[in-house]
N, C-alpha and C positions, 0 to 999 in steps of 0.2 A: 314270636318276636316280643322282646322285654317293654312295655311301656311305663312311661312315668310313673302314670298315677299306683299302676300296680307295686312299681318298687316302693313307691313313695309308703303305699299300706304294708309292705314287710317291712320299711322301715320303724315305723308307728308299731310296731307290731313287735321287734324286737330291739326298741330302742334301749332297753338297759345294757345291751351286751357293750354300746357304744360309751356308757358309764365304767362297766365291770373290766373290760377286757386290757383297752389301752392305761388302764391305769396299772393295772395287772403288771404289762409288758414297762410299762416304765417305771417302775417299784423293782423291778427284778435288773434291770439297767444302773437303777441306783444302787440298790445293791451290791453288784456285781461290780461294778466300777469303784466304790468307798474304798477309801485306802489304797490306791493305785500307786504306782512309784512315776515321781517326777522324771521327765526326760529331756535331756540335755541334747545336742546337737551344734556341730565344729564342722566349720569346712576350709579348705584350700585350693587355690588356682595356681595353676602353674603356664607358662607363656611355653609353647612348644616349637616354634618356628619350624612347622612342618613346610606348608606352603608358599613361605617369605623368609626362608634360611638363604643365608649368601653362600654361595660357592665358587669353589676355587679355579671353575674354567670360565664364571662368569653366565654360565648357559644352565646350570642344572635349575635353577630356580625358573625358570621358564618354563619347562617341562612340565612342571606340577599341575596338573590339572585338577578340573571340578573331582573326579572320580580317582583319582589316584591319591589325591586330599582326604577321600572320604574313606579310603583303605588302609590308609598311614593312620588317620586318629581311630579304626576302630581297632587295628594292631594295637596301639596306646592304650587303650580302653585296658580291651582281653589281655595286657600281658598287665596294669594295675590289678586288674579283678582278677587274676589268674590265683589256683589253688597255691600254687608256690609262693607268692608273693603276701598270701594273705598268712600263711603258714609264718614264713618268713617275719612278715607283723608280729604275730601272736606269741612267738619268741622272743622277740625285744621284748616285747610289752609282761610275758612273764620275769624274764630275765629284771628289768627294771623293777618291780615289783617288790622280787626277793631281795636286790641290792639295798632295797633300801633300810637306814640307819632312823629310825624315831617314826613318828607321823609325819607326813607330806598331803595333807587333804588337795592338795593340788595336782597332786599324779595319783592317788587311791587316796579314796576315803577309807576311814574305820569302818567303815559296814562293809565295804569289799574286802578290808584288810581281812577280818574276820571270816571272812567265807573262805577265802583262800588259804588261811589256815587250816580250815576242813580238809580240806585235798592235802595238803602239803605236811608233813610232818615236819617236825625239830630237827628228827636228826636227819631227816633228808635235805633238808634245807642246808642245814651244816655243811653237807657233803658236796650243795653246788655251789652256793650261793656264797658271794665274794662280796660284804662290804664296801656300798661306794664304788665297787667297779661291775658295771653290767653287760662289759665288752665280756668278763675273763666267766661271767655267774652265764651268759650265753653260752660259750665257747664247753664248759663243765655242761651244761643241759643236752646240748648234740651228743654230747660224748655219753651221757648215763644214757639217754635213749635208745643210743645205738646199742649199746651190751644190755639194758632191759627192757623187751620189748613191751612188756605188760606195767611199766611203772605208772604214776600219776600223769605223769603229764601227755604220755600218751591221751590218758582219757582228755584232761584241760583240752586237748588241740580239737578233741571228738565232740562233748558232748556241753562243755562250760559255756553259759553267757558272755562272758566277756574273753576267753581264748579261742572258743573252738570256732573252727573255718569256718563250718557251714555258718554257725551263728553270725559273725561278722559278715559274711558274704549276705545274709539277708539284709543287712542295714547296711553297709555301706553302698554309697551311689557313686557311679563314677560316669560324668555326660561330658560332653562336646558345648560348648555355653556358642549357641546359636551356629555361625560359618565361621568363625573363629579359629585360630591356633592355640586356643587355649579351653584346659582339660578340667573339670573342676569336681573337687573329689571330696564328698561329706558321709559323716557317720552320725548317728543318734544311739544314745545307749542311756541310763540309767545313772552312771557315775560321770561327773563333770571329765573329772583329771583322764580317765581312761579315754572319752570321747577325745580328747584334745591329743594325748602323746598318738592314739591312733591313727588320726589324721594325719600330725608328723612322722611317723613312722614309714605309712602308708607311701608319703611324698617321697622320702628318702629312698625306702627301699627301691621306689620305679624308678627314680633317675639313678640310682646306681645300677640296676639290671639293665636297665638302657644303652647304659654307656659301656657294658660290658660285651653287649649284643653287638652294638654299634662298632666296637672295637675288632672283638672278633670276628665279624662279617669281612671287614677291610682286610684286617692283618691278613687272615687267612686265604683270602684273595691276591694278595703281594703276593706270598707264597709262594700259592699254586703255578700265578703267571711266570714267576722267577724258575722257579725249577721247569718247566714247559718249556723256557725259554733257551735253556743250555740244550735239552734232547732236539728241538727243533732246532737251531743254531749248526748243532753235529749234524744231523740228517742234512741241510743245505749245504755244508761246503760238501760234504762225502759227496752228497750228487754230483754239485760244481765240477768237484774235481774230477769224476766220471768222465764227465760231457767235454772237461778239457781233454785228457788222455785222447777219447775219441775222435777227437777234431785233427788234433794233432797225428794220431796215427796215420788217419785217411787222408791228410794235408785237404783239409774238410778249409774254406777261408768261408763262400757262402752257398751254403749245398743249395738253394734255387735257385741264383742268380747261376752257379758255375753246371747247372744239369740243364739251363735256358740256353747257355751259351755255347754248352757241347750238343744239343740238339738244333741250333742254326748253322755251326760248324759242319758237322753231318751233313745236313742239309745244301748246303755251299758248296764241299769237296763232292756230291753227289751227281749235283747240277753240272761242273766242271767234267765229272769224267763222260757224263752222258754226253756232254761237248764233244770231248776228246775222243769218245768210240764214234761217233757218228761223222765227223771228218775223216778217221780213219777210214770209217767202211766208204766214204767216197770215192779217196784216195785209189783204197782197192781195184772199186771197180773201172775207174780210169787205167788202172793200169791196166785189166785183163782187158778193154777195149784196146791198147796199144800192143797187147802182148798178142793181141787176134792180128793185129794187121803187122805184128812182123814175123807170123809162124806162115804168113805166103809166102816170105822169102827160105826156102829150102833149106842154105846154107846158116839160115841162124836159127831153124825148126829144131835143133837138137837142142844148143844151146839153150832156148826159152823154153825147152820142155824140162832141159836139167834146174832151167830158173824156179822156175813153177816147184818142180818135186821138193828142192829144197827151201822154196818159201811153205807150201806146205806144210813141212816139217816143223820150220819155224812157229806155223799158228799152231800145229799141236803141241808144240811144247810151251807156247807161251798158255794154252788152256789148261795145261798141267800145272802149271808155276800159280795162275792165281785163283787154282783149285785152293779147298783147304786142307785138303790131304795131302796137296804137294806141298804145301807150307809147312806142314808139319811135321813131314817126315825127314827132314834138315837136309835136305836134297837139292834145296833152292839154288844153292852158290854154281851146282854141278849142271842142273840146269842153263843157269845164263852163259853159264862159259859155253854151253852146246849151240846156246840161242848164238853169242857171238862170233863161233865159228863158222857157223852155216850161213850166216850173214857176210861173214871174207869169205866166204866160198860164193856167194851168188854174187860179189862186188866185182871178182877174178870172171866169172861167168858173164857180168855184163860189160867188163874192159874187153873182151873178145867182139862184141857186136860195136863195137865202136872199128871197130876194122870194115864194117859193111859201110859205104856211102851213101845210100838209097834203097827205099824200100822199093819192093815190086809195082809199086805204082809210082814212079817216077819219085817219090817225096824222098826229102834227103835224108836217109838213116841216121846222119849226127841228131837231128833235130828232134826226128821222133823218139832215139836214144836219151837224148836231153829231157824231152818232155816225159818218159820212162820213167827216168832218172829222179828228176823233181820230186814225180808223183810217189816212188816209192820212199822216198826220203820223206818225205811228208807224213805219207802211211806209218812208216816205223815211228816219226818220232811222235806223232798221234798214240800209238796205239802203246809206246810206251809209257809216255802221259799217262793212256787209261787206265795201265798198270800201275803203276805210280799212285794212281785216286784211287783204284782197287783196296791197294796193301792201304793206305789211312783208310779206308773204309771199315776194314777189318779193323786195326788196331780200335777206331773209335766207336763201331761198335763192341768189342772187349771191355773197350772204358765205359759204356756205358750199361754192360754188364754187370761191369763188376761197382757201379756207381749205383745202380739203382736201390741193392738192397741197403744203401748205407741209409735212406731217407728214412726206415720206419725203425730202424734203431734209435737215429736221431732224434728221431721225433720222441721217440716212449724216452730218450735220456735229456729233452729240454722238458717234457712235459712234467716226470719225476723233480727238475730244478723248481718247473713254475710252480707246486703243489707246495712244495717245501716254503717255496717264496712267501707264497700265500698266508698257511701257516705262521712261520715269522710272522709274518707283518700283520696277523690276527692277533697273536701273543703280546707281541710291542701295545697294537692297538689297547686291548685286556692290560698289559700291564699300566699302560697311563689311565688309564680311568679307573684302576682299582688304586694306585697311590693317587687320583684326584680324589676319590670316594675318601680316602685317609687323611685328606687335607681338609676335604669342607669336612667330615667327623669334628674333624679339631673347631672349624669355625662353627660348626651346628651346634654346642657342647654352650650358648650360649640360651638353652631352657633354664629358666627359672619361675621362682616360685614368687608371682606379683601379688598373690594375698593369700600371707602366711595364714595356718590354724592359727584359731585363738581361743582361750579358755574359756568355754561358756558359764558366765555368773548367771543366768536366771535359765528353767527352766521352760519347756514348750509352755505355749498356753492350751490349758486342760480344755478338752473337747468333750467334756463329761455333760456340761449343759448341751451340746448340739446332739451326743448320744440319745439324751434324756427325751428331747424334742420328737426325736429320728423314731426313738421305740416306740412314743406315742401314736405318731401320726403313723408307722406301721401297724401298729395294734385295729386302729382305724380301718385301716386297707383291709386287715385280714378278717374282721369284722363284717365290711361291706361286700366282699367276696363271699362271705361264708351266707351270708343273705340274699346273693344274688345267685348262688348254687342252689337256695333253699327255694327260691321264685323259679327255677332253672326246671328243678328237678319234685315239684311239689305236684302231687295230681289229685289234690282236693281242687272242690266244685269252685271254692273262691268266689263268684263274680258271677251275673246272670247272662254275661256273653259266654262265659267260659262253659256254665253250666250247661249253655241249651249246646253248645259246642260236643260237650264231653257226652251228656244222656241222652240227647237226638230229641227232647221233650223242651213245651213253649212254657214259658215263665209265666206265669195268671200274677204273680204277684212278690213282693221280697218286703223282706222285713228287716229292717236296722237293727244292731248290736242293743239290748236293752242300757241300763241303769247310768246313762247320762241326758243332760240335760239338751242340747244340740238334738241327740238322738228323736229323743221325744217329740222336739217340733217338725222331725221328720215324718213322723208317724200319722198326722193328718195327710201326710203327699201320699204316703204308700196305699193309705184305707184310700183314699180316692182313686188312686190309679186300677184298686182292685173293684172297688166298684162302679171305676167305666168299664172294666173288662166284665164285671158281671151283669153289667145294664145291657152290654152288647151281646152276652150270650142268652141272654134271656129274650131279648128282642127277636132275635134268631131261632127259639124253638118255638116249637108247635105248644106245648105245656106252658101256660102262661102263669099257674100258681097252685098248689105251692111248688117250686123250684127247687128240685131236690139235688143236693151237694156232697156229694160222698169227699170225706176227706183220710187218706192213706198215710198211717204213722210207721216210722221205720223203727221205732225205739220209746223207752217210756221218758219222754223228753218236758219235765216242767218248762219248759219255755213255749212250747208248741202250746202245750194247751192256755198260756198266758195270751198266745198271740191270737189264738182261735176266740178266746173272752174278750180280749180289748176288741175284736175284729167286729164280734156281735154287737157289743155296745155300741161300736161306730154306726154301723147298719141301721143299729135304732134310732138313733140319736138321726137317723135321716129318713124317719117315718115307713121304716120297714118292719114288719113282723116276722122276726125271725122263732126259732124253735130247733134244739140241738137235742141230737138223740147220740147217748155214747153210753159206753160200757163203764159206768162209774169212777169215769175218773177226774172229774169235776164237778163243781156245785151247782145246782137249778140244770135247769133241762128235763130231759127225762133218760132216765138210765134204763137201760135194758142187761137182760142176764145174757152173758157171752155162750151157755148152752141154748136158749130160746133163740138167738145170735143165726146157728149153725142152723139150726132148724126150719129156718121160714125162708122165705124168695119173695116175699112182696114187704114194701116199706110199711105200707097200712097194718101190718100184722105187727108192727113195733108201737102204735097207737098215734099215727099220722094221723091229721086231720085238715081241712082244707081252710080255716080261718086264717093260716100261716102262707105269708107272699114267699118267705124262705126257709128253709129245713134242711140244715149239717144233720149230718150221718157222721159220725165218727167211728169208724172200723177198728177191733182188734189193733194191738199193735202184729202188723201183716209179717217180721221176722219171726214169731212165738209163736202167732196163730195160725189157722186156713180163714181164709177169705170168702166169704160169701160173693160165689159170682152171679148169683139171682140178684141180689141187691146192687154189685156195680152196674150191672146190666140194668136196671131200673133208676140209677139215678141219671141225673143229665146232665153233672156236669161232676166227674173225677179229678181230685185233686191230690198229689201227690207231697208231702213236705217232709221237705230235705235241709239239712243244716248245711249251711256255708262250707265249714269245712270239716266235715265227712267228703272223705274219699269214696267215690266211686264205684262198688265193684262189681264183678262180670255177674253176681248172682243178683245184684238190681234192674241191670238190663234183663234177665231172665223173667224176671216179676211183672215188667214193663211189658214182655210181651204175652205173657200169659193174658195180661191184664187187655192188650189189644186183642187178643187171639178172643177171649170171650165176650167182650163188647161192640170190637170196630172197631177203636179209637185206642190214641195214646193217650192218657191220662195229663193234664197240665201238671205244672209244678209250682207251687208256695216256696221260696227258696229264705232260708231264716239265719238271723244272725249275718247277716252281709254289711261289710263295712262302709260306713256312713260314706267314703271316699265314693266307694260303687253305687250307692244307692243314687246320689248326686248325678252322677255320669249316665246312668240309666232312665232315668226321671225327667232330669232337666232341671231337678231342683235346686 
C-alpha cells in the first residue's frame, strides 16, 4: 500500500521532471498548434412539421406519436447526412466555384481559389465550366464524370477538403434541436464563403429530395390502388354474375328459408298420411268383423268370399302403385284402371247382398249391409288419401334431393362474391388514404427554413491557450504516474520499515541524507536513539567492557566511514572511550593488515586492550573479501550497514545467513542515507 509520506519522498526526489517535462509537452503544443488556419462555422433550421403537420382527413396529425416522431426526424436526419445528398452538395459547390467570373471572397477565397486550381486544369475548366451559370457548369460535370471515370473530380468528391464526402460528412452536424420539429444543420471549415453556400446547399438539396420522396411515395400509391381497382371491380361482377345465373337457374329466391319450409312441408304431408293409413286400417278391420258375421249366412258365403278375393287384389295392386318400381315403370295409369274395375266389380258384388234381409242372427242384412258399406267407403277413401300423401311424399323427397346439393355451390358462389367484395372495398379504402396521403403532401410542403445560413464574418475562437493548459497539466499527470510506477515497482530498502520488511534484520540505527543543514540537526536524534539501543545492549550482556562491535561493509562507501567517525565522536563527546580497529581505511584508530586480518580469531591479537568502554571492528569490505568468522563470533554485537537505496539481493540474505549460521544471531542493521521525511517518522523527531 502506497502511503503519503512515501510518495511525498519520490516526489522530493524527482521533482525536476515536474519542471522539465510539462513544459516539454507544452512547448511541443505550441509548436504544433502556430500558424493554425482560422475556422468558420454557419448553420441553418428548418421547421419540419413532422408531428404538427395538418392533414387532409383532419385525424393523421393525431396519430403522431412520441416514437413515430422520433423515426420521422431520424429519417430526416440519415437522408440530410446521406452519401448522396452530401455528393449532391459537393457538386453544387464545385460547380459554383468554376462558374465563377473575378473574385467572390464571399463564396471562395483566393487561397481556395488557388488550391483548386491545382486539381483543375484551364482547359478542363474550359470544357465544363459555363460562366455565371452553375445550373448548365453542373449539368457539363455529371456528363464528363460519367465518360471519365478517373478525371479530377472524381478525386475532388474522394479525397479534397472542401468537396469530398467523407470530409464533409466529418464536419457537418445535423440534430433534432431538443423535442422539436425542427432539424438544425451546421458545417465548420476553414473558408468562410464555402461554410455558408454549404449550409445552403445542404438545406436546398433535403427539401428537394424530400419532396420528391414525399411525391413519389403518394403518386405511386394512387397508382397501384387505381389499377387494383379495375382487376378487382372485374373479378366482382364476374362473380355477381355467376351467383345470378345460378339462382335464377335453380329458381333459388331463399335457399334456407325455402329448404326450412320444404322440410316442415314433409313433415305435415307425413303426419297427414300416417292419419290417413291408420283410419284406413280401422276401417279395414270393421269390416272383416262384418264380413265374419255375414259369411254365417250361406247364401251370401260365396259372395263375400268373391268380395274378399277381389279386395285383396285391390291391396296388391295398390302396394304395387306406391312402390317405386311401379312408379317407374309408367305402369301407374294401367294400374288404377285395374284398381277401379275391381272396385265396380266388388260394388256389383255387394248390390247382390242387399237382396238378403237379415243376418243369421235375426239382425237386419240392410243394416249390417249399410254399416259394411260405410266402413268400406271410408277404408277406400282413407287409404287413397294415403296414396295421395305417398306420391307428394316421393315427389318432395326428389325435391329435396335434388335441392340439397344446390347449398354448397351456393355457398363457394356467395362466398367467391364476399372475398371479391372485401377486396373492393380494401382497394377503395387504400385508394382514399393514398390521394388523402397526396393532399396533406401538398399541405405538409409547408417546411421551411426559420433561420437561414449566414456568412460567418469572425472566425471560431482559438482553443490554442486551453490546448496549451491541457498539455501542461497532462505533462503533470504523466510525470506523477511515472513516480507512482517508480514507488510501485522500486525494491530498494527506502525506509527502516521497509528495510526490516524486505531483510528480516532489526534496525540498531539510520542515518539522514548528509550535506544539509535540517539534516544535520537530525544527527544529534539518530546518535542518540543509537545509543539507547547501545546502552540497552550492553546492559544485556555478560561483558561489561570493552564492548566489542563488529561492523559489516558491503562496498568501499565514503559515507559509511563518515558516519562511523561522526558516530565515535558523538560517543565521546558523552564520556565514552571508544577505539576503532579497520583495515586502513580511515585516520586514527588502529589499522591492521587485511592478511594478519585472515589469520587470527581472537580480537586481542589485533592489539585490544581493556582501558576502552567500546571497540568498532571494522571488517573487510565482506563483497571482495572472506570474513573472519572467529572474530564475528567474538564480537557481541554485529552490525550490518546498508545504504537506503541499494537494492536488496538474494546473495545478501545469503551473507546474513552464513553470518547467523556461525554466530546464533542475525546481525542488526545501520541503515544510511535515509530520507530526512523517514527518519522523522521513525524517531519521532
Amino acid at each position: 500500500m502506497i502511503q503519503i509520506k512515501h510518495l511525498i519522498w519520490y516526489l522530493k526526489k524527482y521533482y525536476y521532471l515536474f519542471l522539465i517535462f510539462p513544459i516539454v509537452t507544452a512547448g511541443v503544443v505550441i509548436l504544433l498548434t502556430a500558424g493554425s488556419a482560422k475556422i468558420y462555422d454557419s448553420h441553418m433550421v428548418i421547421y419540419t412539421g413532422i408531428s404538427t403537420r395538418k392533414s387532409a382527413d383532419l385525424t393523421e396529425s393525431l396519430k403522431i406519436d412520441f416514437f413515430t416522431s422520433n423515426n420521422l426526424m431520424d429519417n430526416i436526419i440519415s437522408l440530410i447526412s446521406s452519401r448522396k445528398s452530401i455528393e449532391e452538395v459537393s457538386l453544387k459547390l464545385l460547380s459554383q466555384h468554376l462558374s465563377l467570373e473575378g473574385q467572390y471572397p464571399s463564396i471562395l477565397s483566393q487561397k481556395s481559389m488557388e488550391e483548386l486550381k491545382l486539381h483543375i486544369s484551364d482547359k478542363l475548366k474550359s470544357q465544363v465550366a459555363v460562366a455565371g451559370n452553375p445550373e448548365q457548369t453542373l449539368s457539363n460535370i455529371r456528363s464528363y464524370m460519367k465518360d471519365n471515370y478517373d478525371s479530377p473530380f472524381h478525386y475532388l468528391l474522394e479525397h479534397h477538403p472542401h468537396y469530398g464526402v467523407d470530409e464533409i460528412l466529418q464536419r457537418v452536424q445535423v440534430s433534432r434541436k431538443k423535442n422539436s420539429d425542427m432539424i438544425e444543420i451546421s458545417y465548420y471549415q476553414n473558408d468562410a464563403g464555402i461554410v455558408y453556400h454549404t449550409v445552403k446547399f445542404l438545406g436546398e438539396v433535403y427539401l428537394k429530395r424530400y419532396s420528391e420522396l414525399r411525391y413519389n411515395e403518394t403518386a405511386s400509391s394512387v397508382e397501384y390502388f387505381q389499377s387494383q381497382l379495375e382487376v378487382v371491380l372485374t373479378e366482382l361482377n364476374e362473380s355477381e354474375q355467376r351467383l345470378k345465373e345460378f339462382i335464377s337457374k335453380n329458381r333459388i329466391m331463399t335457399y334456407y328459408e325455402q329448404g326450412k319450409s320444404l322440410d316442415i312441408y314433409r313433415k305435415e304431408v307425413e303426419a297427414d298420411q300416417s292419419d290417413a293409413y291408420q283410419l284406413a286400417t280401422g276401417a279395414e278391420a270393421g269390416l272383416i268383423k262384418l264380413e265374419a258375421q255375414l259369411k254365417e249366412n250361406i247364401g251370401r258365403s260365396y259372395i263375400l268370399d268373391s268380395i274378399s278375393i277381389l279386395r285383396n287384389h285391390v291391396s296388391e295392386l295398390r302396394i304395387k302403385l306406391n312402390t317405386r318400381a311401379g312408379s317407374e315403370t309408367g305402369n301407374a295409369a294401367q294400374i288404377k284402371d285395374e284398381i277401379f274395375k275391381t272396385n265396380e266389380a266388388i260394388n256389383q258384388k255387394v248390390s247382390h247382398l242387399y237382396q238378403q234381409d237379415f243376418s243369421v242372427d235375426g239382425v237386419p242384412m240392410n243394416d249390417i249391409l249399410q254399416e259394411w258399406l260405410k266402413l268400406y267407403i271410408e277404408k277406400e277413401k282413407q287409404f287413397t288419401a294415403s296414396d295421395v300423401m305417398l306420391n307428394d311424399l316421393k315427389k318432395i323427397d326428389e325435391r329435396i334431393d335434388s335441392f340439397a346439393p344446390l347449398g354448397a355451390e351456393l355457398n363457394r358462389l356467395e362466398r367467391e362474391v364476399s372475398i371479391h367484395e372485401k377486396e373492393y372495398l380494401a382497394i377503395i379504402t387504400g385508394l382514399n388514404q393514398a390521394k388523402i396521403q397526396k393532399e396533406n403532401f401538398k399541405l405538409s410542403q409547408s417546411q421551411v427554413v426559420v433561420d437561414p445560413p449566414y456568412l460567418p464574418s469572425n472566425a471560431r475562437k482559438s482553443k490554442r491557450k486551453i490546448l496549451v493548459i491541457a498539455s501542461f497539466l497532462f505533462g503533470n499527470i504523466l510525470v506523477l504516474t511515472f513516480i507512482t510506477i517508480l514507488l510501485i515497482t522500486d525494491s530498494s530498502v527506502q525506509h527502516p520499515i521497509r528495510a526490516e520488511e524486505i531483510t528480516g534484520l532489526k534496525v540498531a540505527g539510520i542515518f539522514p541524507k548528509t550535506g544539509k543543514n535540517k539534516v544535520q540537526k537530525l544527527e544529534k536524534v539518530v546518535f542518540e536513539y543509537f545509543l539507547n539501543e547501545l546502552n540497552l545492549r550492553r546492559s544485556q550482556g555478560k561483558k561489561k567492557s570493552p564492548y566489542l562491535i563488529g561492523i559489516l561493509l558491503n562496498e568501499a562507501n565514503g559515507a559509511y566511514l563518515s558516519i562511523i567517525q561522526s558516530l565515535m565522536a558523538y560517543l565521546e563527546k558523552e564520556q565514552l572511550r571508544i577505539q576503532i580497529l579497520h583495515p586502513g581505511y580511515i585516520s586514527g584508530g588502529i589499522s591492521y593488515d587485511e592478511a594478519t586480518y585472515h589469520q587470527i580469531n581472537e580480537p586481542k591479537e589485533l592489539g585490544i586492550t581493556q582501558e576502552f568502554d567500546i571497540i568498532m571492528l571494522i571488517h573487510p569490505y565482506w563483497k571482495e573479501q572472506h570474513i573472519s568468522f572467529g572474530l564475528l563470533q567474538a564480537c557481541d554485537w554485529n552490525l550490518l550497514m546498508i545504504d537506503a537505496e541499494v537494492v536488496w539481493k538474494p546473495n545478501y540474505s545469503k551473507f546474513v545467513d552464513m553470518i547467523q549460521s556461525s554466530t546464533g544471531l542475525k546481525p542488526d542493521m545501520l541503515l544510511s542515507n535515509v530520507d530526512s521525511i523517514f527518519v522523522k517518522e521513525y524517531t519521532g523527531a
